[in-house]
N, C-alpha and C positions, 0 to 999 in steps of 0.2 A: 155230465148230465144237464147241468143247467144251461152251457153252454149250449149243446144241443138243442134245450128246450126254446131258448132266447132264438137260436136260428132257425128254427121250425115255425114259430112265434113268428118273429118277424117276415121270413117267406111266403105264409099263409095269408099275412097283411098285405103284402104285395099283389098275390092271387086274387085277393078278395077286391083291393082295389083295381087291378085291371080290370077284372068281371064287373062291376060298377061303372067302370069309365065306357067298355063294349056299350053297355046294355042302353047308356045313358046317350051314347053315341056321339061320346068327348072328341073322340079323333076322328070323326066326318066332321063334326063340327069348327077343329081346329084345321082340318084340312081345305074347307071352304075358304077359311080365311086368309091361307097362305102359308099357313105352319105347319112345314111336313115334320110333324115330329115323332117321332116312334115312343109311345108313350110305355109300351112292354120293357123294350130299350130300356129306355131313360131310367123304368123303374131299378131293375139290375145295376143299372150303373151308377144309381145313386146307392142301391145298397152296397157297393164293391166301395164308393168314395166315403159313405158313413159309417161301416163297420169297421176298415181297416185303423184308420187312426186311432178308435176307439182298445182295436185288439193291441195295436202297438203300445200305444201309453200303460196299457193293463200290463202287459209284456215287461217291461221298462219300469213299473212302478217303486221296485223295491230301488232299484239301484236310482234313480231319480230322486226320490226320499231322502236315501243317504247323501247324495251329490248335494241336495241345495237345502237340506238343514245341519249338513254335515254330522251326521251321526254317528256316533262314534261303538259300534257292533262290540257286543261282551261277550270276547270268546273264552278268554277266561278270567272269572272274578278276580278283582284285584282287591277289594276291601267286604266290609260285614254289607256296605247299602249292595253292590252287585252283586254276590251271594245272596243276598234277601230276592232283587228283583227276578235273578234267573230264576230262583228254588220256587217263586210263587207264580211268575207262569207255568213252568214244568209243572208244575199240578193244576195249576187251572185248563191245562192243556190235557192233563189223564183225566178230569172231569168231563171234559167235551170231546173227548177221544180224537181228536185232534195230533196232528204232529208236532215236535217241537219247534215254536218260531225261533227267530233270528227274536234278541231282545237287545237293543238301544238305547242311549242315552244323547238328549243333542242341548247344544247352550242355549238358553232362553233364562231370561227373569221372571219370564210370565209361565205360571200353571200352567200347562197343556201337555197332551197325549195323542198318538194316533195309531192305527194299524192301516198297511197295507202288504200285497202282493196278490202275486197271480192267482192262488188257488187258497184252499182253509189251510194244505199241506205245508206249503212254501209262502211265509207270511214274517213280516216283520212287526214289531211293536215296539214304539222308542216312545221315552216321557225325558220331557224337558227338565233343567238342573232345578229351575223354579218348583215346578211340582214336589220333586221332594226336600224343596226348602221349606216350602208352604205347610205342604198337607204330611198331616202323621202317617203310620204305616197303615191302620187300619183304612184312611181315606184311600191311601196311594192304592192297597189292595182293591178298593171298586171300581175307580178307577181302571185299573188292569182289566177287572172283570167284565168293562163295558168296552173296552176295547178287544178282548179275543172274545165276546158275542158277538162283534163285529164281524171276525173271522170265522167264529162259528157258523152265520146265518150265509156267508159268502157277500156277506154287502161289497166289498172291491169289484169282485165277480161282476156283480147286478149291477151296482150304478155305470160300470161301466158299459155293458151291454144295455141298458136303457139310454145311454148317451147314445151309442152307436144308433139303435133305433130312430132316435130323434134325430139326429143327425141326418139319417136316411132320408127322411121327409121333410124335412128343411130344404137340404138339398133340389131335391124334389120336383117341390110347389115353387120354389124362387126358380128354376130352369123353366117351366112352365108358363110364369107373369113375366121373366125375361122376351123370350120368345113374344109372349101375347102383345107385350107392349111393343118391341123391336116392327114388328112383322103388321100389327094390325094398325097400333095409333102410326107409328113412324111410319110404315110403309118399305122398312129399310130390308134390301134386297139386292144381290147383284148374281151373275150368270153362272157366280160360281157356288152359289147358297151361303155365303158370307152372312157377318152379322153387325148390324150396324154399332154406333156407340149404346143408344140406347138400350142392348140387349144386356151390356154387361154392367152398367149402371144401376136399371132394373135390380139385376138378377142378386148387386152387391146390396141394392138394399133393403131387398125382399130376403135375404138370410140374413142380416140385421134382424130385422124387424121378425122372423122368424125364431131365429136364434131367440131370442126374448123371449117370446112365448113358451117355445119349448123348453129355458129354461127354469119356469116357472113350473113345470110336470116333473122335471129330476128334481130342485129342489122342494117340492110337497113329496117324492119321495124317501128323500132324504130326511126330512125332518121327520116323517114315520117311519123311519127305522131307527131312527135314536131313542122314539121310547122303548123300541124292543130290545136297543143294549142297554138300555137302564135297567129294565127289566132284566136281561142277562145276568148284567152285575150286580146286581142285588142279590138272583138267586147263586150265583157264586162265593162274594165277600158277605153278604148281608144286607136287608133292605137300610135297616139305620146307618149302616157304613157308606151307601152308595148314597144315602140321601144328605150324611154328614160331606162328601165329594163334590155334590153340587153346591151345596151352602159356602163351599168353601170358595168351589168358583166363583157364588157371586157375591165374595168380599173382594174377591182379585178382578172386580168388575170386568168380565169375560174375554180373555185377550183373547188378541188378531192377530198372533205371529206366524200364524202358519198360510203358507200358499195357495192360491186355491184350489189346486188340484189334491191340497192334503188336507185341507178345511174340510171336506164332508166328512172325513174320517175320523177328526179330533174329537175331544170332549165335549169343548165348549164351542166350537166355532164362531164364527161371527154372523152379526147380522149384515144385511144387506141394506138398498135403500127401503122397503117394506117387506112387509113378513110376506111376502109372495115369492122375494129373493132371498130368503133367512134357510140356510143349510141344517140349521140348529131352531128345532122351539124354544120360546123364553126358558132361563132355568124353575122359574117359576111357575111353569106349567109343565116339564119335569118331574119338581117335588112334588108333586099334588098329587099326578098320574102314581107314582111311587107309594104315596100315602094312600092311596085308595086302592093298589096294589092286592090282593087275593092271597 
């Protein structure tokens, strides 16, 4: 259903901006000038070039996960900590009625956690050896619980369908300024509707500079779903447990081991160059939100 909702969502945007482009009379406009561009076109097929990579890497996520933090899947416990970790997903998983994840362990010195996969059903959750070096059970268990809120709300799901979106229109608007620029300053044109250098120049660095901006809308989405798994984990292990998890992150002043593509999903994530590229709020505007909690 989400997924449905995300391509009804994003098709209706498409609709709406062609009917704006008609009305405004973007493509007589852009046809005067030499650029026969089919702008209905272009829209579909930036959506077919935005969504797909997005569906793939969603696709791909659990086993990519594994591949490049090498995590090590517990299929069956081998001492009291793996028994502990499975036995307390399994139930934080009959809490959220949820199916039972795939649960992991990957080497790292540094505290850190993440979930991903394709749906709430088929989902993995792995925590670094660091974290349960660090943090007690009681931390490790909030921990857990902000990570299958992650699973609970479909955040994998969404962020990646909100990539794809953006993606969409990136795409887009840089084919668009490609073309503008190629066709109207350069003039560039031959018999056979070729495209000159300037077309692709443009177009690389109008999705640049694109790409920026829109990443700036996933990660302000990103960082407002993390106080909703805090809020998760709390209501799972407990508000003072989840709030004891983050204190703990920031004596381990907030590691950065995780990939980007696994960094929105971790605990702690990293920051960025300013908090407009921060996946993660400070932990300290976290605990606060937690303390003022309801």
């Amino acid at each position: 259903m989400r997924i449905l909702l995300f391509l009804l969502t994003n098709a209706a945007v498409l609709v709406l901006i062609s009917i704006v482009f008609n009305v405004l009379g973007l493509g007589q406009l852009l046809a005067q000038q030499g650029v026969d561009l089919d702008l209905n076109s272009l829209l579909v097929f930036s959506a077919v070039i935005g969504m797909s990579g997005s569906f793939i890497s969603l696709l791909m996520s659990k086993w990519m996960a594994k591949q490049s933090m090498g995590v090590f899947v517990i299929a069956r416990p081998s001492n009291n900590t793996e028994s502990w970790l499975v036995d307390t997903v399994a139930r934080q998983a009959r809490q959220l009625g949820l199916g039972m994840p795939e649960v992991g362990i990957f080497e790292s010195p540094e505290p850190n956690a993440f979930a991903t996969g394709a749906s709430k059903n088929s989902s993995l959750v792995a925590v670094s050896t660091g974290l349960l070096q660090n943090m007690n059970p009681d931390e490790v268990e909030a921990v857990l619980g902000h990570e299958m809120s992650h699973v609970a709300n479909g955040d994998m799901v969404t962020m990646g369908l909100l990539q794809g979106v953006v993606n969409t229109f990136v795409y887009f608007f840089a084919t668009i300024a490609g073309h503008l620029v190629d066709r109207v300053l350069f003039r560039s044109d031959d018999d056979r509707g070729g495209y000159g250098p300037a077309y692709y120049i443009t177009q690389m660095i109008a999705q640049i500079v694109l790409s920026i901006l829109a990443t700036m809308v996933v990660m302000w989405f990103s960082r407002w779903r993390e106080f909703r798994a805090d809020a998760g984990g709390a209501s799972l292990a407990g508000r003072d447990k989840m709030i004891d998890a983050l204190r703990a992150l920031q004596r381990a002043q907030e590691p950065h081991d995780l990939p980007g593509q696994l960094a929105a999903f971790g605990i702690s994530g990293g920051g960025g160059l300013s908090r407009l590229f921060m996946s993660h709020p400070p932990l300290e505007e976290r605990i606060a939100a937690l303390q003022n909690l309801r």
